[in-house]
Legacy VTK file of the C-alpha trace (Angstrom):
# vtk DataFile Version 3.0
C-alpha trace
ASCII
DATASET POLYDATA
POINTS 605 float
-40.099 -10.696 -13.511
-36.727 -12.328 -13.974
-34.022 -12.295 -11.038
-32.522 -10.026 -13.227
-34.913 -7.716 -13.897
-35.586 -7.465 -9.758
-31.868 -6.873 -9.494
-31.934 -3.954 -11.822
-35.303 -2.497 -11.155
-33.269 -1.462 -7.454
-30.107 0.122 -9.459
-32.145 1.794 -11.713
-33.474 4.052 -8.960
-30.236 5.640 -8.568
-28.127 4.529 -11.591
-30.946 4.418 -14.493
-28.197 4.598 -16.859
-25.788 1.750 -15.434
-29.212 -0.541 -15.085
-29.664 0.250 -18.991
-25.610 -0.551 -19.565
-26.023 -3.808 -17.560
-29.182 -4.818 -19.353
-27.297 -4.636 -22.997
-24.335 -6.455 -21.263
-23.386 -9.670 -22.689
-22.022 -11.109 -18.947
-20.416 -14.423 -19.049
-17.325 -13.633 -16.957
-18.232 -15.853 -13.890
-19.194 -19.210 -14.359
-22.391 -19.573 -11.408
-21.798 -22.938 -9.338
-23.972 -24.024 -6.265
-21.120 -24.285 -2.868
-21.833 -26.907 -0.794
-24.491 -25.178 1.385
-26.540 -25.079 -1.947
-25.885 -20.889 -2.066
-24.971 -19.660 -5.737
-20.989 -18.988 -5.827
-18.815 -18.417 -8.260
-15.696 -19.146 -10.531
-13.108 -17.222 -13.711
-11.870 -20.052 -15.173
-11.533 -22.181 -12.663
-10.603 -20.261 -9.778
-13.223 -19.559 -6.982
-14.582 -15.918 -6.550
-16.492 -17.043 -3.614
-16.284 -19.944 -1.016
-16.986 -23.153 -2.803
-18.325 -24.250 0.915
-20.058 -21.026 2.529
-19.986 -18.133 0.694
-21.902 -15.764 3.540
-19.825 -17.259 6.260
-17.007 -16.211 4.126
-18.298 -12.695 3.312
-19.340 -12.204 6.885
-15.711 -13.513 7.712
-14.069 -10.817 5.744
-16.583 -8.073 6.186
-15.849 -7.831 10.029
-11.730 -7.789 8.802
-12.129 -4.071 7.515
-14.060 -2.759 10.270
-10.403 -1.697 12.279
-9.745 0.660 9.438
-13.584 1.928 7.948
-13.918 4.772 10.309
-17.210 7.104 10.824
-18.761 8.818 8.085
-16.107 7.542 5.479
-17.225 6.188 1.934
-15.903 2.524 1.771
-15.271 2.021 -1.723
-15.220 -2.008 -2.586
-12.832 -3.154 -5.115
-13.936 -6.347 -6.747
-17.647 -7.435 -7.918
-17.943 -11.124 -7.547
-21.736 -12.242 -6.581
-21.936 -9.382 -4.172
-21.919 -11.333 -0.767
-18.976 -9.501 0.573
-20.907 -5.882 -0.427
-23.702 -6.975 1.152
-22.122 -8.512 4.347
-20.182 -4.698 4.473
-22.988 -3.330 4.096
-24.518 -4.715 7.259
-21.570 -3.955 9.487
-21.032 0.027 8.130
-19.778 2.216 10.588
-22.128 5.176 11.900
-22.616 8.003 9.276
-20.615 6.202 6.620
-21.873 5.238 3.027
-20.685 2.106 0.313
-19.439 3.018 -3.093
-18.782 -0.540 -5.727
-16.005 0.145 -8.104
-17.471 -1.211 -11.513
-14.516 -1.639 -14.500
-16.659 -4.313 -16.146
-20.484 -4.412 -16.385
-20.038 -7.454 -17.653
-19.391 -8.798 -14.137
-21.888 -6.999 -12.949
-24.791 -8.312 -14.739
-23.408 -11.775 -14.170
-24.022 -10.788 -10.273
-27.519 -9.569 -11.041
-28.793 -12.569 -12.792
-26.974 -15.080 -10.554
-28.806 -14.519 -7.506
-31.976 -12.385 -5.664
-29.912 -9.203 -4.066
-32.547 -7.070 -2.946
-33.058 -3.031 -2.555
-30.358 -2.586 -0.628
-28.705 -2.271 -5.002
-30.277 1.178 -4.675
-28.769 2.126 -1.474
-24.757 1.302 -2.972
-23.165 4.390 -5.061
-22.331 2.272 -8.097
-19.175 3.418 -9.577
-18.405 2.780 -13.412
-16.654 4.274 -16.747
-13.451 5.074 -17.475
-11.216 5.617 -14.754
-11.324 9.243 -14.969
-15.194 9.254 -14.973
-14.444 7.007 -12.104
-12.175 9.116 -9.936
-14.445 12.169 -11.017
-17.570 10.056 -9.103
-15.866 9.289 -6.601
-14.458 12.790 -5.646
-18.332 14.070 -6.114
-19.107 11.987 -3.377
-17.796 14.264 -1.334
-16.721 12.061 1.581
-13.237 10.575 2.751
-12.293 7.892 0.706
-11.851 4.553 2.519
-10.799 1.461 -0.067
-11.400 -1.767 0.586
-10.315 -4.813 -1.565
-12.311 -8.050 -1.739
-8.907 -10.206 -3.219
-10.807 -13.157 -5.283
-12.974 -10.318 -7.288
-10.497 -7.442 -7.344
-7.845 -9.498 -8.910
-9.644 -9.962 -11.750
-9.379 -6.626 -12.698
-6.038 -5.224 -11.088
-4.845 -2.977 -14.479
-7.989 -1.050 -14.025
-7.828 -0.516 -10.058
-4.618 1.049 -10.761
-5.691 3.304 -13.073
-8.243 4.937 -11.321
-5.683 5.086 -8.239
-3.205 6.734 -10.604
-6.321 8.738 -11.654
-7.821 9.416 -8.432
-4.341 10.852 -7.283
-3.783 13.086 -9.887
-7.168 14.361 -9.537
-6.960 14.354 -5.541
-3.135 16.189 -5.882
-4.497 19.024 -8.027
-7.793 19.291 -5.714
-5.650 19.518 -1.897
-5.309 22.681 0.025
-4.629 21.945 3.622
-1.235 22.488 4.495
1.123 19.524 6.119
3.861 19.728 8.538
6.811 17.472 6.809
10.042 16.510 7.845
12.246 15.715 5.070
15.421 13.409 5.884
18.100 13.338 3.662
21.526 11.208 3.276
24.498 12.126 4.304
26.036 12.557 0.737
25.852 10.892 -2.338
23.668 11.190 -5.659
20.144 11.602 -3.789
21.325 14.799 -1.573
20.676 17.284 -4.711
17.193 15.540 -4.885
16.360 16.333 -1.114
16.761 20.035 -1.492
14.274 20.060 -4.647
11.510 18.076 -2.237
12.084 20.275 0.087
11.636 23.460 -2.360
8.885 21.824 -3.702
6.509 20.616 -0.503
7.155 24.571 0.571
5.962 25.924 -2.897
2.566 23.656 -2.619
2.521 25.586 0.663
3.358 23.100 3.003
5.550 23.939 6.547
9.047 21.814 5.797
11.425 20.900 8.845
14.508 20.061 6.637
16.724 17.697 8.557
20.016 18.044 6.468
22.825 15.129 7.353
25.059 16.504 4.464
26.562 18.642 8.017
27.700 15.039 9.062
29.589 14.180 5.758
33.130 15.123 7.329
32.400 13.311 10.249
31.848 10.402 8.112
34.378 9.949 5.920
37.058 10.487 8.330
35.759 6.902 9.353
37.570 6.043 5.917
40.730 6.178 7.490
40.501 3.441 9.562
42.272 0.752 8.531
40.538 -2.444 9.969
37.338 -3.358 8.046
35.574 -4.778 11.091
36.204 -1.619 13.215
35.517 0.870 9.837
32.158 -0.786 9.409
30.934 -0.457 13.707
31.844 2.424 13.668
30.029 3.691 11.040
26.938 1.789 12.256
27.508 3.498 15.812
27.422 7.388 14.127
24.450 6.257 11.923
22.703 5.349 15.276
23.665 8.948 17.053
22.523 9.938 13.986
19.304 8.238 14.603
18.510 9.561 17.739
19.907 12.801 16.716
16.574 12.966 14.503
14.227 11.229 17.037
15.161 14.160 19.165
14.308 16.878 16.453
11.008 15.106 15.553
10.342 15.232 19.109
10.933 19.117 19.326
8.651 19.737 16.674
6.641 16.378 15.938
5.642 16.322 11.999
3.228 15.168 10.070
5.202 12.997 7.812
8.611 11.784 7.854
9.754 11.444 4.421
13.333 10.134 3.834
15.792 10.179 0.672
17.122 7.541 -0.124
20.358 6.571 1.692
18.996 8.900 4.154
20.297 7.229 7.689
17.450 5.719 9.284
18.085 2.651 10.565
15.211 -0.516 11.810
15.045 0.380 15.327
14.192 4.475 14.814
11.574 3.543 11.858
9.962 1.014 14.360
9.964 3.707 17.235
8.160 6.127 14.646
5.859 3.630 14.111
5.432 3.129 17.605
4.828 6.574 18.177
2.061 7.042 15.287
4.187 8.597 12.679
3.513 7.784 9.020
7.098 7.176 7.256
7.603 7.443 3.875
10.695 6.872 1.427
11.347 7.732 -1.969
13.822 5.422 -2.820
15.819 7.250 -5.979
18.073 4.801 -6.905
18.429 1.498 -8.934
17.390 -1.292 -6.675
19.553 -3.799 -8.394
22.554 -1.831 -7.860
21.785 0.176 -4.155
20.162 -3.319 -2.256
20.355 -1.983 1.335
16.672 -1.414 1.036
15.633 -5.087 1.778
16.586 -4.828 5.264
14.356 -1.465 5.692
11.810 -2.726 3.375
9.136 -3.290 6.543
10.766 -0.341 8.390
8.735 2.298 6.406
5.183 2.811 6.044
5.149 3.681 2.100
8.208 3.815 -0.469
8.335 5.270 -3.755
10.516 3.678 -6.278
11.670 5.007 -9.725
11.128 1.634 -11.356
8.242 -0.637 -12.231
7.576 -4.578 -12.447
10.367 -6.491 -10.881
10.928 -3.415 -8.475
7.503 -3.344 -7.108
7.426 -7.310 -7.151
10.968 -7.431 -5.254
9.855 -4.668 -2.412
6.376 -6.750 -1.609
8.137 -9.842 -1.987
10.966 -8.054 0.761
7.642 -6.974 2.932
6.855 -3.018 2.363
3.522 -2.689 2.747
2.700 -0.079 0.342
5.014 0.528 -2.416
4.243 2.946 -5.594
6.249 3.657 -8.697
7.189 7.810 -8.575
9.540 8.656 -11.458
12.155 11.541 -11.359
11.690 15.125 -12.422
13.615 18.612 -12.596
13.458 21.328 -10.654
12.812 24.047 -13.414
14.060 27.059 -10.715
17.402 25.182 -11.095
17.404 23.049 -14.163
16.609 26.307 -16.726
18.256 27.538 -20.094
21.141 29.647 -19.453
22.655 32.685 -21.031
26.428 32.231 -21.200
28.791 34.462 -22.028
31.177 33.908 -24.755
34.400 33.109 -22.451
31.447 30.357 -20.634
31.033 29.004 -24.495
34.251 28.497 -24.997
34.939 26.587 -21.447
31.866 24.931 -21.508
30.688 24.275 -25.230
31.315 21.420 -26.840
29.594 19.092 -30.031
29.217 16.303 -28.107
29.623 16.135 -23.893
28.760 13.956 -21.312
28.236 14.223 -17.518
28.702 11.651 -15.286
30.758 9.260 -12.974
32.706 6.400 -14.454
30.755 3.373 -14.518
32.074 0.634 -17.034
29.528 0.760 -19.388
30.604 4.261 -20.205
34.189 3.812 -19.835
34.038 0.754 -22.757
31.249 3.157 -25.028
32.563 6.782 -24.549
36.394 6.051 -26.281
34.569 5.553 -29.587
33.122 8.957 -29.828
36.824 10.370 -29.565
36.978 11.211 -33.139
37.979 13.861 -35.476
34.824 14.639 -36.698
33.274 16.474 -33.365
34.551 18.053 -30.656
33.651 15.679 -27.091
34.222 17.015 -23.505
33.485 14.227 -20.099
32.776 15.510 -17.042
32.633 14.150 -13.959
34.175 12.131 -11.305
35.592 8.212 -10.565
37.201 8.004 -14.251
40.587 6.867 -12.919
42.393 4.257 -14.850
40.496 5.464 -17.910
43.705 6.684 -19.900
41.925 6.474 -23.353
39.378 8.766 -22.311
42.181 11.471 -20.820
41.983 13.498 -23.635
38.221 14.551 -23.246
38.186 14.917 -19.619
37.492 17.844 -17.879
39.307 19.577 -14.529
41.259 16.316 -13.832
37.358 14.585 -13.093
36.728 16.712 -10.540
33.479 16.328 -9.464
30.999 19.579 -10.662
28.723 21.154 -8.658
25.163 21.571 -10.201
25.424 24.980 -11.765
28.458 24.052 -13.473
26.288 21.097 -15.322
23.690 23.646 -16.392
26.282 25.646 -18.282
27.789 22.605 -19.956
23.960 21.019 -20.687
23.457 24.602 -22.248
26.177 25.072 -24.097
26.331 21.609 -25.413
25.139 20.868 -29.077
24.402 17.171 -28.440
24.427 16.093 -25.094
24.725 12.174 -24.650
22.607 10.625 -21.995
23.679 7.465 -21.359
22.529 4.976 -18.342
24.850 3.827 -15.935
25.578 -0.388 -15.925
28.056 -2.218 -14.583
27.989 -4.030 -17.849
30.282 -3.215 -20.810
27.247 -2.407 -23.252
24.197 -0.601 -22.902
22.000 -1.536 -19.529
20.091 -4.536 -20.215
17.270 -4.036 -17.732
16.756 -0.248 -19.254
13.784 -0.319 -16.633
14.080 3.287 -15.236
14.431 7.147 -16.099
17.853 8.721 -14.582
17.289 12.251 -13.231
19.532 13.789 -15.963
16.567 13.202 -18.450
14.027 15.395 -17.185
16.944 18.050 -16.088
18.581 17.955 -19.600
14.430 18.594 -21.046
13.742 21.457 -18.433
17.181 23.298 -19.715
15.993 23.371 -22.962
19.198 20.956 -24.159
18.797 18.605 -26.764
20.125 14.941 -25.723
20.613 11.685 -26.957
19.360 9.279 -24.587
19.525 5.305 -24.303
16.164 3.669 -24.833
14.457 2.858 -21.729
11.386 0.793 -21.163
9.464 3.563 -19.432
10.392 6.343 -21.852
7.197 6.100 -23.848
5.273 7.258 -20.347
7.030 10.623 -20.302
8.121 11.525 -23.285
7.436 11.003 -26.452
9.102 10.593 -29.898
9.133 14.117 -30.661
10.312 15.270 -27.307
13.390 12.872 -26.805
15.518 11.187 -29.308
16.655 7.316 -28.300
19.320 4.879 -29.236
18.977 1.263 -28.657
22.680 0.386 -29.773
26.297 1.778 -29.348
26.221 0.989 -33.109
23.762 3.939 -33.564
25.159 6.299 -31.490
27.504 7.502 -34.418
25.083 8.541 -37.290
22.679 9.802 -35.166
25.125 12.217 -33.849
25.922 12.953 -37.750
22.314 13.437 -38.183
21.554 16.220 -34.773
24.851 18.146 -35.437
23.543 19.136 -38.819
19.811 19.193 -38.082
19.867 22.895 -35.952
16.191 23.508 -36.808
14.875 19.912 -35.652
16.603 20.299 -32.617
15.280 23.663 -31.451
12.095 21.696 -32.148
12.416 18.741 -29.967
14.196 20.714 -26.671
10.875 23.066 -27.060
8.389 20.029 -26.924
10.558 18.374 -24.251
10.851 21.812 -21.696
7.091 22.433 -22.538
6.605 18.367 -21.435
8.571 18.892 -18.110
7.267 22.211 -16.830
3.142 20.537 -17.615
4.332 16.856 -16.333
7.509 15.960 -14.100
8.357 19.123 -12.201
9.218 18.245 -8.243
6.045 20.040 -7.445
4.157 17.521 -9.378
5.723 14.621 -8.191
4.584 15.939 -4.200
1.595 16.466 -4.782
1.061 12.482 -6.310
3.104 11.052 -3.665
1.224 13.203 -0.701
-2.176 12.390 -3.109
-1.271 8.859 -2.422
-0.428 9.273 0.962
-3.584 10.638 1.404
-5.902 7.988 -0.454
-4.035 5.338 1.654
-4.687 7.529 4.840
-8.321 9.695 4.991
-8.287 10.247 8.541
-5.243 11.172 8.615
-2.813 12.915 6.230
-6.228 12.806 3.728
-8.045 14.827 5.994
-5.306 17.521 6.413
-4.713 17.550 2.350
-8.479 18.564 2.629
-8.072 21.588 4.697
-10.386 19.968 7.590
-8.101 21.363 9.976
-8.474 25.005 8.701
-9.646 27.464 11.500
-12.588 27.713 9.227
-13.553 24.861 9.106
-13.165 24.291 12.245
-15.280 26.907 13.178
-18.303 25.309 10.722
-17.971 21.981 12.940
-18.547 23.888 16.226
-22.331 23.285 16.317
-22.003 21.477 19.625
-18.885 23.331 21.221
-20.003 26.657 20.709
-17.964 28.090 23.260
-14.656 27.057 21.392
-15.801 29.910 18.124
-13.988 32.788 19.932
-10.781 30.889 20.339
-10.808 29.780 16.783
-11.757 32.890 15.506
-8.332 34.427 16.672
-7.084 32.296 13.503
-7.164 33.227 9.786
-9.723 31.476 7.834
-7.514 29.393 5.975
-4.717 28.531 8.824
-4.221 25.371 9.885
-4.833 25.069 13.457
-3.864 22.341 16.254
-4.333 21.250 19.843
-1.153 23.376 20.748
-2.002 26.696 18.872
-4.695 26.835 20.541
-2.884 26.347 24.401
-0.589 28.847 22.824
-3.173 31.526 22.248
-4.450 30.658 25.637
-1.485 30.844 28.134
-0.325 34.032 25.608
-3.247 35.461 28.300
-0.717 35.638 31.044
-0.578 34.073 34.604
-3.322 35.717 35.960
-5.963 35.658 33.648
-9.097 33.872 34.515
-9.364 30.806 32.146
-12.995 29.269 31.333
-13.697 25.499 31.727
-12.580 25.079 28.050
-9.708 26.740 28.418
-8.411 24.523 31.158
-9.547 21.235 29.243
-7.611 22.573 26.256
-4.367 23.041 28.134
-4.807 19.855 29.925
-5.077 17.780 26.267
-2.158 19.992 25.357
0.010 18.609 28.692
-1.254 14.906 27.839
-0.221 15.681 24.314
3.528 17.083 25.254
3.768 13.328 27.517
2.407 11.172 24.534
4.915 12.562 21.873
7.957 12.377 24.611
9.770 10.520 21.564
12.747 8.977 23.897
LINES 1 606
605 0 1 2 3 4 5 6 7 8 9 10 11 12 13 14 15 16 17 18 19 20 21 22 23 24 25 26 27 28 29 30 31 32 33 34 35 36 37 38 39 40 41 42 43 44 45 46 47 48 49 50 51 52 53 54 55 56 57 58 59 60 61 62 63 64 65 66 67 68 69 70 71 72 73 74 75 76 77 78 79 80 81 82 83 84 85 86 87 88 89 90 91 92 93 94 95 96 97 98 99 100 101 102 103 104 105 106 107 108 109 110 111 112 113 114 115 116 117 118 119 120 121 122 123 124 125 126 127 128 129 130 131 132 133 134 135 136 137 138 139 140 141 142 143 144 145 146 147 148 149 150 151 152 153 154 155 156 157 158 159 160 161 162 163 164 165 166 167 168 169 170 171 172 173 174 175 176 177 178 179 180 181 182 183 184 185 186 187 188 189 190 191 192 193 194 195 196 197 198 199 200 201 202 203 204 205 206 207 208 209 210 211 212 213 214 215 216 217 218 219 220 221 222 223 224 225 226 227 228 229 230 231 232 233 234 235 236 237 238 239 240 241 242 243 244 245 246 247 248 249 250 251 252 253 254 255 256 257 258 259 260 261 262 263 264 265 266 267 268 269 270 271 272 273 274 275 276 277 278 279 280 281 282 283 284 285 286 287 288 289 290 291 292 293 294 295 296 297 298 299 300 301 302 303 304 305 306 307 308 309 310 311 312 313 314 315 316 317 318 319 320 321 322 323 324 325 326 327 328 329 330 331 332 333 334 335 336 337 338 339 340 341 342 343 344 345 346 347 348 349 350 351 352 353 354 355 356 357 358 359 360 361 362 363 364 365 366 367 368 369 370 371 372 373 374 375 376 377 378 379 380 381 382 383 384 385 386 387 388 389 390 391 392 393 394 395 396 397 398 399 400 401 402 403 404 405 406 407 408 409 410 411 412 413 414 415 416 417 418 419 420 421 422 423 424 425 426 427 428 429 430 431 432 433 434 435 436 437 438 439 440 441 442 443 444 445 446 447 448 449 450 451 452 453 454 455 456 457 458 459 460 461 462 463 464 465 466 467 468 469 470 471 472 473 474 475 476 477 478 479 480 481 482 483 484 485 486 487 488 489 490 491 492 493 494 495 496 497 498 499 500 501 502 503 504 505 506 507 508 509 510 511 512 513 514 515 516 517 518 519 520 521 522 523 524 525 526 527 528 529 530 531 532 533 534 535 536 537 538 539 540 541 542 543 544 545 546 547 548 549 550 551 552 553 554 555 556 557 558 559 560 561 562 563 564 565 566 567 568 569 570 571 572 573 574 575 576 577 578 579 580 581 582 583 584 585 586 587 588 589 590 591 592 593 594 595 596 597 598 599 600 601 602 603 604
């Protein structure tokens, strides 16, 4: 028999059907070279997989790196194929209870690693994982164990679009799978664009049935812009940074009170270095979702290592720019609509009239808008602006509303509704359309879930979340014009496209979806951790299952519903609830003596 053969004669046992895939396999990725210890190693056109000196030592060398995270009876999952040294140097060094899963996007590679070199039976021992990523994420969920990932660099790289598929898989299979319930604390800004957007994370982490401790710093914003008034920059600007550090502590001390799970921040929310690095120090995961354009909103590269994940609302250069910046995990998590706020509303006729317009827009100011919007002043339509910071904008005087007041959220439901055409348009500090066009504004998915019909400039990203049918795009102030000709007279295509658009928010880009992807990923990044509580492993019954060798702790637990999530202190609680003079067991007493320890570990100050 051929090394080959050997090699898949020992997948075959478990994976008959990937041995027969690899067999039929053309191979030819890696190019096999002998390193300078004579060992097989290997190179993609020109670049070395493996150590062109010692490719064991170098496995071995890398292997022992990923012990600190692979914890006890977790599935590492490898990413990246290679010649297999690494797998098998991983293999050797498993932690107790724990099992190896090989992420497979090309067989190719694969079979180029089984006819390269002898491997041995430990093949039959690896769960090989291969397909689509679906069929991937599906295996890998059947495995039934915590997820652990683990990325070999040289071989993963070769195959980085499909890794990310099967995370963005994996997540949306993981989100619609959890049921354990998380404590998170949700910190939002102090005012500004992003404070709307904390109060629908908030609404949805408690509808996925999650316990929310909403830390709201909008109860600051009077405090804050009295700073406004003072006159000297240099004195404006410390003390501002002296209130955002009260601030600070202010929510060290209500973490401490009632220490969460997560601490997820909006952006502009006012965290500053030093309380991000005392969370950290103090075992918190922080997470931001960053809502904003990061060209135009650039405090983030100071804060960039300050939190543990951030979620960004653009692609490409954003991601690039954050690692470059040093975040250490950083994901792309588009916008959504709240559809128990953003909803089709019944107006009355008197609302019509106030409200109702051909053509409106709502929005602040920004040039872009204030050099397109005057040409839509025309006889042909009626065309109401609304919004705020349009001073100095005398051409556009006639059309705006309330003086440009700024309008509260219900009031831009009523206009979206009664609106014929409502014009979406990107903010830029350009005079044109926005030439990056690299992210979704809020209003999109908001305009969609109220059933309105909109005209929205083209953005790169579009095609991911809506498509053609659902949302009509311009890529030119030039067309802007005829197609509002065209939608004004079209009634019955645009009844059609608002129905396919609110049908493609409420299945796709609700709030609640976009929690349970960015705790999902959380929890991929995290097993032990948040993971395990997205599984419901801290359930009182499951608990009680694990109690084999701590019998004595079943009554206690059993005080709980099956399905509540119970802790270290609920079960001190349920203990001194017994009174003073109640006689307490041996594991009573250890439990309230963890509980004490506990209470001194978490003293956040």
């Amino acid at each position: 028999m051929s090394v080959l053969d050997d090699n898949l004669h020992w997948i075959a046992e478990k994976h008959s059907a990937l041995a027969h895939a690899l067999r039929e396999a053309e191979g030819g990725v890696l190019t096999i070279v002998r390193a300078r210890n004579g060992m097989p190693s290997a190179t993609v056109a020109g670049r070395w997989v493996h150590s062109a000196y010692n490719p064991q030592e170098e496995a071995h060398a890398w292997a022992e790196s990923q012990q600190s995270t692979w914890k006890e009876g977790e599935t590492g999952v490898v990413l990246g194929v290679g010649l297999l040294y690494h797998v098998e140097a991983l293999r050797r060094l498993a932690p107790s209870g724990s099992s190896l899963a090989v992420i497979v996007p090309d067989q190719n590679v694969l079979r180029d690693a089984c006819n390269g070199r002898m491997l041995g039976n430990w093949l039959g021992e690896v769960d090989w994982i291969w397909g689509t990523p679906h069929d991937m994420a599906e295996q890998l969920i059947a495995l039934g164990r915590p997820l652990r990932f683990l990325s070999y660099g040289p071989a993963a790289g070769l195959h980085g679009k499909a890794h990310g598929e099967l995370e963005v898989a994996l997540r949306r299979l993981l989100a619609n799978r959890s049921g354990g319930q998380l404590h998170v604390a949700v910190v939002g800004p102090i005012y500004g664009g992003s404070l709307p957007t904390a109060g629908y994370v908030v609404s949805a982490l408690e509808t996925l049935g999650h316990r929310v401790s909403w830390l709201d710093q909008s109860v600051h914003k009077t405090s804050y812009e009295s700073f406004g008034n003072i006159r000297d920059t240099r004195h404006r600007l410390t003390v501002q940074s002296k209130f955002a550090e009260v601030l600070g502590l202010t929510t060290l001390v209500r973490l401490a009170e009632d220490p969460p799970d997560l601490v997820l921040a909006l952006a502009q929310a006012p965290l500053t270095v030093p309380v991000l690095e005392h969370l950290r120090k103090k075992k918190f995961p922080t997470a931001m979702w960053f809502v904003e354009n990061f060209r135009h909103l650039t405090y983030w590269q100071q804060l960039a290592t300050g939190y543990d994940y951030w979620f960004v609302i653009q692609q490409a250069d954003c991601l690039d720019a954050f690692r470059r910046a040093g975040a250490k995990q950083v994901a792309y998590l588009p916008m959504a609509a709240d559809p128990a706020v953003h909803r089709p509303m019944s107006l009355t006729a008197e609302e019509r009239e106030e409200y109702g317009a051909d053509i409106s827009f709502v929005g602040a100011g920004y040039a872009n808008r204030r050099a397109l919007l005057p040409r839509l002043i025309t006889s042909e339509w009626s065309f109401k602006l609304w919004g705020n910071e349009w001073d100095g904008a005398t051409d556009l005087l006639p059309v705006l509303q309330r003086n440009g007041a700024r309008i509260d959220t219900e009031t831009c439901m009523k206009v979206f509704s009664a609106t014929t055409v409502n014009l979406n348009l990107h903010s830029s500090s350009g005079a044109g359309l926005d030439p990056h066009a690299d992210f979704v504004n809020p209003r999109t998915f908001e305009l969609a879930a109220c059933g309105a019909f909109q005209l929205v400039d083209h953005r790169t990203l579009m095609p991911e979340l809506f498509s053609e049918k659902e949302v009509v795009a311009f890529r030119s102030a030039d067309e802007l014009q005829p197609l509002i000709r065209t939608w004004l007279a079209d009634s019955a295509g645009r009844t059609a496209f608002v129905a396919a658009a609110r049908r493609r928010v409420l299945d796709h880009h609700t709030y609640v979806h976009r929690l349970r992807d960015l705790l999902a990923h959380i929890g991929v990044s995290q097993p032990d951790r948040i993971g395990s509580l997205l599984r419901g492993e801290r359930d009182a019954a499951r608990l009680t299952d694990r109690c084999e060798k701590a019998p004595e702790l079943v009554p206690l637990l059993r005080r709980f519903p099956s399905g509540r999530r119970v802790e270290l202190k609920d079960l001190a609680e349920t203990i001194r609830s017994r009174g003073p003079t109640a006689t307490l067991a041996r594991e009573d007493l250890l439990i309230l003596m963890l509980d004490a320890y506990r209470s001194e570990t978490r003293d956040m100050l």
